[in-house]
Every structure is written in structure tokens, then in C-alpha cells.
N, C-alpha and C positions, 0 to 999 in steps of 0.2 A: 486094389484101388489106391491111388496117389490122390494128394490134397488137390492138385488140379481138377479131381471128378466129384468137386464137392463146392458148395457155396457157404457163405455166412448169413445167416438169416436174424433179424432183432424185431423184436418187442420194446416198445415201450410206454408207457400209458405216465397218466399225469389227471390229476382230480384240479379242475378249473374252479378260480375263486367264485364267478362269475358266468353266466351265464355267454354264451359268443358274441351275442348282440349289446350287453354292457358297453360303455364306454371303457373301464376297464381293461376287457380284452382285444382295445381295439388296435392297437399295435399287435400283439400277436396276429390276431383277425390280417391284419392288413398285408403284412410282411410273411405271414404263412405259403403263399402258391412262391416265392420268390427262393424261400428257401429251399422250396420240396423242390423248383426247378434247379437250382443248384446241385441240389444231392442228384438229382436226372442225369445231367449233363459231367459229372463229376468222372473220373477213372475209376474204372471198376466196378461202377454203378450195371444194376442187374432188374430188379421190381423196386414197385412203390406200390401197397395198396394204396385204392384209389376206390372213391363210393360208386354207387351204379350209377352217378352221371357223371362218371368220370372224372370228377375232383379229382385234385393230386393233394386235397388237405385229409380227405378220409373222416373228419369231422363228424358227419353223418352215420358213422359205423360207432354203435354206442353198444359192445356184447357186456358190459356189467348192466349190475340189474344198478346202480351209484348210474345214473343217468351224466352227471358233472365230470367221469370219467372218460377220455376221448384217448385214443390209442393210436401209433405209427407205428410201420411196419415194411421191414426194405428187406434186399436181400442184395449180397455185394460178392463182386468174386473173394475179394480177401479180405482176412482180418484187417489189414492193412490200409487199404481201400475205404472200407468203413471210417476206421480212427480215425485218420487224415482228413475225411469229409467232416467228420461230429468235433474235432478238436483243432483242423487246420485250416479252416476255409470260415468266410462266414457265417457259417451256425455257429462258431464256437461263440459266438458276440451273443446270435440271441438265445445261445443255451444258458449265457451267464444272468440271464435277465429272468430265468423260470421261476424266480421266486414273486416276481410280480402279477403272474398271470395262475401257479398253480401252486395249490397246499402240496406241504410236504407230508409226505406219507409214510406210515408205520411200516410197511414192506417193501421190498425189492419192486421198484417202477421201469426195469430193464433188462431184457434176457437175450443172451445170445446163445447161439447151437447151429450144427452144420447141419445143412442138406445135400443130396445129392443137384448135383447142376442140371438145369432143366426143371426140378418142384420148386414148385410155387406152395411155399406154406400158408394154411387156412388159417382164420382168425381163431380156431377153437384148437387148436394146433401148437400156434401160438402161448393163447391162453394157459393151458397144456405144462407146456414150457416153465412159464414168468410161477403159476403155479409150486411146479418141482423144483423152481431152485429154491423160494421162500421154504417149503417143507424141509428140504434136503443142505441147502447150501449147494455152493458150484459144485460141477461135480461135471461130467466131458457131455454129461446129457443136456447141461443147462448153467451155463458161466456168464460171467461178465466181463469187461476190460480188467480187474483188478484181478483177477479169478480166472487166467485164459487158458485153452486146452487144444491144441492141432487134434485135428483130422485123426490122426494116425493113434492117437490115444482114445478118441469117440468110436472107431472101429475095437479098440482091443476092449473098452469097456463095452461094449455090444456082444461081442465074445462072449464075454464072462457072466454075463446075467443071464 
């Protein structure tokens, strides 16, 4: 298996000051389907969960039992691809702005880990994930940008356990 027969899949969750209908969250509210079009239409771009009426804000998808907790979820061909979109394009503007719309919180709000190309990872999947690296720290099963691990080292640590 080569990193081409694999994807980048991410988590991230975020506990709202505010409920969505606040004034408050009404910039985020507003500006949310523009960015998720963005990351859509972006290089590399692969999924977006999306709720069952088809949102592309996912808003609706609430798996903590912290109801103020709302969760995103893509899945990109590359490490690379991801970065460039969350740190080179417009979101990075209203990523610098998260502290207005959501608490900062005592553990890891963002997990990355590879799939094979073609899975579609489940929100409990997911979960899973963002889970095993707060337990564990990164580690090839469950990293972050600051913590990153190719393909080729997630198959050897598969190996080994």
C-alpha cells in the first residue's frame, strides 16, 4: 500500500459560547456554508459531513452528550491539501476569530489519522479517534499538525500491535 491508497480524515469539535441563534454566533452562523463551500471546492478536497438535510454546516449533528458541542468533519487527499485549506485560504481569517464564538477547552478539539481512499469515516469513528489521542497523545493512530505521521509509519504501527 502507497500513501496514494490512503486519505486524511479530521475531527474537530468546538464547545459554543452561545447557543446558534444568539446574536453572538451570528457571524459564525452566517459565514459558516461559505467557508465549508470553500473547503468543497478547494484542491484535494474529498467529504464534508453534512446533516440529513444536507447541510454542509453539520451543526445538527450534536454525538456529545455537552449539547454546546458542534463537530466538523472532512476528509482530504493530503496532508497537504487539508493545511493549505485550514491555514492558506480563508478560513485561516475565521479560524483566528474561534475565540469569539467558542470556549477553549481542557483537551485536544482536533484529530487527524488516515483512511483508506474511498471510507467514509463515521462520527463515532471519529469520536474514536479525538478520544485516543487525548488518552494516548499522537501517536500514527491519531495526530495533529504539530504531531504528524505518513501513511507508511500508520501501516508499520498496525503491524506491530
Amino acid at each position: 500500500m502507497t500513501a496514494g491508497n490512503y486519505h486524511i480524515a479530521q475531527l474537530n469539535i468546538a464547545r459554543m459560547r452561545a447557543p446558534l441563534d444568539d446574536p453572538m454566533m451570528a457571524d459564525f452562523v452566517d459565514n459558516l456554508s461559505r467557508i465549508n463551500a470553500l473547503g468543497e471546492h478547494s484542491s484535494g478536497f474529498v467529504w464534508l459531513l453534512k446533516d440529513d438535510s444536507g447541510s454542509s454546516s453539520a451543526t445538527e449533528i450534536r454525538p456529545y452528550e455537552d449539547e454546546r458541542i458542534i463537530i466538523n468533519m472532512t476528509v482530504w487527499e493530503t496532508m497537504e491539501a487539508l493545511h493549505d485549506y485550514a491555514y492558506y485560504s480563508d478560513h485561516t481569517d475565521f479560524f483566528r476569530r474561534r475565540a469569539e464564538w467558542f470556549e477553549k477547552m481542557d483537551t485536544p478539539t482536533f484529530v487527524l489519522w488516515w483512511v483508506p481512499a474511498g471510507h467514509i469515516p463515521t462520527v463515532d469513528e471519529a469520536k474514536e479517534r479525538l478520544e485516543y489521542l487525548t488518552a494516548h497523545g499522537p501517536t500514527p493512530y491519531a495526530f495533529s499538525f504539530k504531531k504528524r505521521y505518513t501513511v507508511e509509519e500508520m501501516l508499520a504501527h498496525v503491524v506491530v500491535q
